[in-house]
N, C-alpha and C positions, 0 to 999 in steps of 0.2 A: 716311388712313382716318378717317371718322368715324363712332364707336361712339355707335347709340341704345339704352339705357337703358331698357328698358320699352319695346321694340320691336313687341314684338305685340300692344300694346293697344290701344283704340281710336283715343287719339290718336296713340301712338308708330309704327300702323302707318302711319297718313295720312306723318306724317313721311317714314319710310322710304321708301313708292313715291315722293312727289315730289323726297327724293335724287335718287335712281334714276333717274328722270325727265331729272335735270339732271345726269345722268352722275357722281354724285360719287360714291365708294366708301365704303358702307357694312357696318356691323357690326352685327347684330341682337344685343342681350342679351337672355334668356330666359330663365325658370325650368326653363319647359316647352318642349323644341326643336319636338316635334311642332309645335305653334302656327304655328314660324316656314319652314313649310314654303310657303305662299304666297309668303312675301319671300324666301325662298331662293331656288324658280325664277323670281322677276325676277332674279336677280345680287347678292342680298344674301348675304355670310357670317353665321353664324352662331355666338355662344359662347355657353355655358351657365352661367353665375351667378346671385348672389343677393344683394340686397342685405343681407338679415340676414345673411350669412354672408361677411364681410369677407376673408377669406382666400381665395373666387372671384376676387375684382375684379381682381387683378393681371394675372392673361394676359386678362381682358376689353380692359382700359383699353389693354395695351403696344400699342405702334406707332399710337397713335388722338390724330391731332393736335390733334380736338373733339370734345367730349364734349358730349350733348343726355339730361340728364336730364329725362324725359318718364313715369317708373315712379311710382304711387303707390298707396298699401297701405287706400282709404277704403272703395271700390267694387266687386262683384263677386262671385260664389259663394266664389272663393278668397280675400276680401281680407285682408290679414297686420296690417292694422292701422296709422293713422296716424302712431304712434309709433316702432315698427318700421319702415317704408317713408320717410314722408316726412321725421321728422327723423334716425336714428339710419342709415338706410340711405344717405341723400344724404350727410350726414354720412364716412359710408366711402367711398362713391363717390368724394368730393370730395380727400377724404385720398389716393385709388389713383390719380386723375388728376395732382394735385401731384406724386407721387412716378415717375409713367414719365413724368414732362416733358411733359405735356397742354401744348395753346398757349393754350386756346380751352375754357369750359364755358360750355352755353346751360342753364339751369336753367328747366324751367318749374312757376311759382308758382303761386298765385290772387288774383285781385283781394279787395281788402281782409285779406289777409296780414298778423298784428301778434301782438304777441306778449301782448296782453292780451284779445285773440279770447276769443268765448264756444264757438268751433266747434275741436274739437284739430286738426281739417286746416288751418285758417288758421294756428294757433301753430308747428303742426310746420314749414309752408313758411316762416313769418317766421324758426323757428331756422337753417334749411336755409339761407334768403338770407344770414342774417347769418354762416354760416362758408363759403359761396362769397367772399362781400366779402374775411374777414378771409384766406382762404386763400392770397395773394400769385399767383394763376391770374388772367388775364384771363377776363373773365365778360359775360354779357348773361341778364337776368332778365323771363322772357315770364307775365304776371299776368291770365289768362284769368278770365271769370265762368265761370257755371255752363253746361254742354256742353247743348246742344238735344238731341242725339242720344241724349247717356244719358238723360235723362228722358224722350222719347219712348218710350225701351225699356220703363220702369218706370211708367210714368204712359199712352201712347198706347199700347203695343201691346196690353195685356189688354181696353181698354176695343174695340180694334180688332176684336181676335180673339174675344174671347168675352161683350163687350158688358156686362163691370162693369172698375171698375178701385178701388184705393183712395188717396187724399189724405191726407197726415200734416196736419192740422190744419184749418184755416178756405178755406183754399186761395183769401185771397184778400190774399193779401201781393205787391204790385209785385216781380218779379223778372229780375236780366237774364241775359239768355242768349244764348249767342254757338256758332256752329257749330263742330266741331271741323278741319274744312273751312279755315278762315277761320282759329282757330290755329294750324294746322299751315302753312299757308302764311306766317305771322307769324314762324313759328318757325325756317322754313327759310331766310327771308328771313334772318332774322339772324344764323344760323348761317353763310350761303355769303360776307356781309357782315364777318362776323367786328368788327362795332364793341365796341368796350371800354366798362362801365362804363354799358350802355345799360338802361333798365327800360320795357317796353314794355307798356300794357295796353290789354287785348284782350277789347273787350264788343262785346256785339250792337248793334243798329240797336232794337232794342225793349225795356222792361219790359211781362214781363205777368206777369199770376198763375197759380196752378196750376190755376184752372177753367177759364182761358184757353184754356189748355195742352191740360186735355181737349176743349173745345171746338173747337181747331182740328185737332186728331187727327181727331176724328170728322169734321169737315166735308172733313177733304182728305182723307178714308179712301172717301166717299161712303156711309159705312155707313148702313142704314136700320135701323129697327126701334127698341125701346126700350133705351135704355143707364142704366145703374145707377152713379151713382157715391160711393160710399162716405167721408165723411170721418172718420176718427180723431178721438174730441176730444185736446184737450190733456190733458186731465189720463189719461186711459189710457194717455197715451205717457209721460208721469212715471212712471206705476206700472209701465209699460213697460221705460223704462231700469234705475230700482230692481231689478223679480225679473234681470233678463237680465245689469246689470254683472259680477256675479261670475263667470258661467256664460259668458257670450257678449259678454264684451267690445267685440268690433269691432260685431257689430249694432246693440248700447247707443252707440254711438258714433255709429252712423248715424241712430239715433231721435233723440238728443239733436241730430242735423246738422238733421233734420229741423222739430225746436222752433224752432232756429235761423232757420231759414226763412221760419216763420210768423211770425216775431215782430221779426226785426230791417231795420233797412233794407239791403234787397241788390239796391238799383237800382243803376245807373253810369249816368255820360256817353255817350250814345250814341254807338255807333262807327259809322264812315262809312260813306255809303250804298251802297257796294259789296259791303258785310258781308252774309251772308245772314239771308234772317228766316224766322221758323217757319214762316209757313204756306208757303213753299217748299221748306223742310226736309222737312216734313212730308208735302207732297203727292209728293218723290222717293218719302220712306218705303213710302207706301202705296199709289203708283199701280196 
């Protein structure tokens, strides 16, 4: 059995169907079971945990010979928070697979992962890899850039639908992005392979910026008419994160991701030309 971890999100579900696909027996983990009512009618089982809540994990993890932590707490209406999700939740996870005799955990990370990161998603994954290492489990660590798919939700589809969208800063910082498509097949790869000890990263074929971005949204959308696109300066997103820390924690967390963005280098080596690139992404998105 191999139990995913953050099975019905965007990436953890791609995982699951191509399981599925290749016949292996699969475990959905979920907060919310509804969710995993897709992957259940392919042949997916289903259990309901949580990673802040350590005392789920045991009947998740039993009888599950690999483990594919794929759950993380940055992104989303619901998200629980970096610190919460990605270090402190992998963390338990890690601890519940060591203890019902896991063989196998595929951790997936993000590219540029450290533990002296400006961004808390990259520290929490750097803490997360570094107690998979120390854990005495056989490991493979998959270090994806930033998801095409999710930022076309948040960046292409408003400007698609309703013909404004807005940009956390200058929106013109080199950035790479990599399908979730293309991770999940990365993932499963090395999950069914089962190598030891392997760290595997996973960019796109392309940097581009965030006007890029809306740029090719709209041209593979065919959309006509006049589009509006708004960018945030920087410093309202300072005063941004300031009134919201106390109050809204994980938002604050995401505007500060967002600085991050604009301002640091988050290109990578491009990856092979089999890799998908946006404006293909894109043009499935919106045909």
């Amino acid at each position: 059995m191999i139990l995913v971890a953050g099975g019905t999100g965007l990436l953890g579900s791609e995982i699951v169907r191509r399981l599925l696909a290749a016949s292996a027996p699969v475990r959905v983990m979920t907060r919310v079971p509804e969710r995993a009512d897709p992957l259940r009618a392919l042949g997916a089982d289903v259990v309901v945990a949580d990673l802040r809540e350590p005392r789920t994990l045991g009947a998740a993890v039993s009888g599950a010979r690999l483990v594919i932590a794929a759950a993380h707490g940055f992104a989303g209406t619901d998200a629980a928070g970096t610190d919460a999700v990605d270090r402190d939740g992998n963390d338990a996870l890690i601890a519940a697979a060591a203890a019902a005799g896991t063989s196998h955990v595929v951790l997936l990370s993000v590219h540029g992962a450290a533990a002296d990161s400006p961004m808390a998603l990259f520290r929490a994954k750097h803490h997360a890899e570094q107690t998979l290492r120390g854990s005495g489990l056989s490991w493979t660590i998959v270090r994806p850039t930033s998801f095409m798919e999710t930022w076309l939700g948040l960046v292409g589809d408003p400007l698609v639908e309703h013909g404004r969208t807005q940009i956390f800063g200058r929106g013109r910082n080199p950035i790479n992005f990599v399908s979730v498509q293309d991770v999940a097949a990365l993932a499963v790869a090395a999950a069914l392979a089962g190598d030891a000890g392997e760290v595997i990263d996973a960019a796109g074929p392309e940097n581009v910026t965030f006007d890029d971005f809306a740029a090719t949204a709209l041209q593979a959308s065919g959309r006509t008419g006049a589009a509006k696109i708004r960018h945030v300066p920087r410093a309202m997103l300072r005063t941004m994160t300031t009134v919201l820390g106390p109050v809204r924690p994980v938002i604050a967390g995401q505007i500060r991701a967002a600085l991050a963005m604009d301002t640091l280098d988050m290109t990578a080596p491009l990856g092979g030309t089999d890799r998908r690139r946006l404006d293909a992404v894109a043009r499935e998105r919106y045909a």
